[in-house]
C-alpha positions as CSV (number, residue, x, y, z in Angstrom):
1,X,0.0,0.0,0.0
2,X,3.2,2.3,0.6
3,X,3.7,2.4,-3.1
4,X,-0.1,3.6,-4.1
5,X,0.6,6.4,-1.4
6,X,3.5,7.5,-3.4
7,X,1.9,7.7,-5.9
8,X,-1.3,9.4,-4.7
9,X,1.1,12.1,-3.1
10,X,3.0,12.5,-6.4
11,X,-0.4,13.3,-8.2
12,X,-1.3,15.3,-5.5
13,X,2.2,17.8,-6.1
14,X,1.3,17.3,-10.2
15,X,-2.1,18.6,-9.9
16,X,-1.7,20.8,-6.7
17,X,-4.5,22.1,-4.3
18,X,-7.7,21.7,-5.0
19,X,-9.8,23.4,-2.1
20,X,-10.7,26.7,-2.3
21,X,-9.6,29.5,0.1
22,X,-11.9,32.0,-1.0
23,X,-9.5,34.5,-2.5
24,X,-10.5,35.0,-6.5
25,X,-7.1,34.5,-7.7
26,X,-6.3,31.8,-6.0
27,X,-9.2,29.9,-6.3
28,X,-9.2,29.9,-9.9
29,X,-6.1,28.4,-10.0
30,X,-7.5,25.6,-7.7
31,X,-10.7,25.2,-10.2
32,X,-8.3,24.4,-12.6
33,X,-6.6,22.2,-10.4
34,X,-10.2,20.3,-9.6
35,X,-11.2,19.9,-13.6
36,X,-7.7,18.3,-13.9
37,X,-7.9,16.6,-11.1
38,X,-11.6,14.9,-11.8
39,X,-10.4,14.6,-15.7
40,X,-7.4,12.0,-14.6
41,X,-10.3,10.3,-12.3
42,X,-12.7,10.1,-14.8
43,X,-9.5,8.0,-17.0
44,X,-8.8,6.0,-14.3
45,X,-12.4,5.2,-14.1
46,X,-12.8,4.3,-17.6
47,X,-10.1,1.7,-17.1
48,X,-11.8,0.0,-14.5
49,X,-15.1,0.2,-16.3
50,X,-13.0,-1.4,-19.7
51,X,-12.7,-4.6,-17.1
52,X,-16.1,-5.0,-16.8
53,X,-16.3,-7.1,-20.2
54,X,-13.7,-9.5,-18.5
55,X,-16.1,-10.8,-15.8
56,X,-17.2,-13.7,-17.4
57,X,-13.8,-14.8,-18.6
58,X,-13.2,-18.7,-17.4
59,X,-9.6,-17.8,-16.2
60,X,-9.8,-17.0,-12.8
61,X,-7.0,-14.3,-12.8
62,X,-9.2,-12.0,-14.9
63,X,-12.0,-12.9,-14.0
64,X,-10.6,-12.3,-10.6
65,X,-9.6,-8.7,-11.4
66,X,-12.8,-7.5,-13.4
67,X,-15.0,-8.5,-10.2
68,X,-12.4,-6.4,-8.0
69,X,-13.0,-3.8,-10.2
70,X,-16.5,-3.8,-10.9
71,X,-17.0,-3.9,-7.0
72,X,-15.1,-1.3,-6.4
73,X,-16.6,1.4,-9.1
74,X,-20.3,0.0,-7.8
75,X,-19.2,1.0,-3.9
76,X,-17.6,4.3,-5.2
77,X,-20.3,6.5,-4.4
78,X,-22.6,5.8,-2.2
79,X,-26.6,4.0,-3.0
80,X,-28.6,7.5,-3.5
81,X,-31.4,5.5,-2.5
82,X,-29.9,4.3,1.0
83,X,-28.4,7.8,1.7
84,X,-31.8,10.4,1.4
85,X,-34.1,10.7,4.6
């Protein structure tokens, strides 16, 4: 796990801050930061998605790693459903 916090730091420093401060210039800068930020998530979501056609592969180790994926994009954000009052 070490090495995915390297990298998640590394992408961090790339990208730079994302949350706003409330000073104009500044926070544009930061929007910037956020669209680039949810663009490289949006790719890295696309990947897992592109697993998805692997699920019913008969070899277990992609098999294996499209049902990883898939169950981690479908517990990504939370059930709408189970979350309103």
């Amino acid at each position: 796990m070490s090495e995915a916090i390297n990298v998640y730091e590394v992408v961090r420093k790339l990208i730079g801050p994302i949350y706003p401060v409330g000073e104009t210039h500044t926070d544009d800068k930061r929007f910037e930061n956020l669209k680039e930020m949810t663009a490289l998530i949006e790719d890295l979501v696309q990947d897992l998605f592109g697993l998805d056609a692997e699920r019913a592969s008969h070899q277990f180790s992609v098999k294996r790693a499209a049902d990883y994926a898939s169950d981690f994009v479908k517990n990504l954000v939370p059930d709408k459903e189970a979350t309103d009052d």
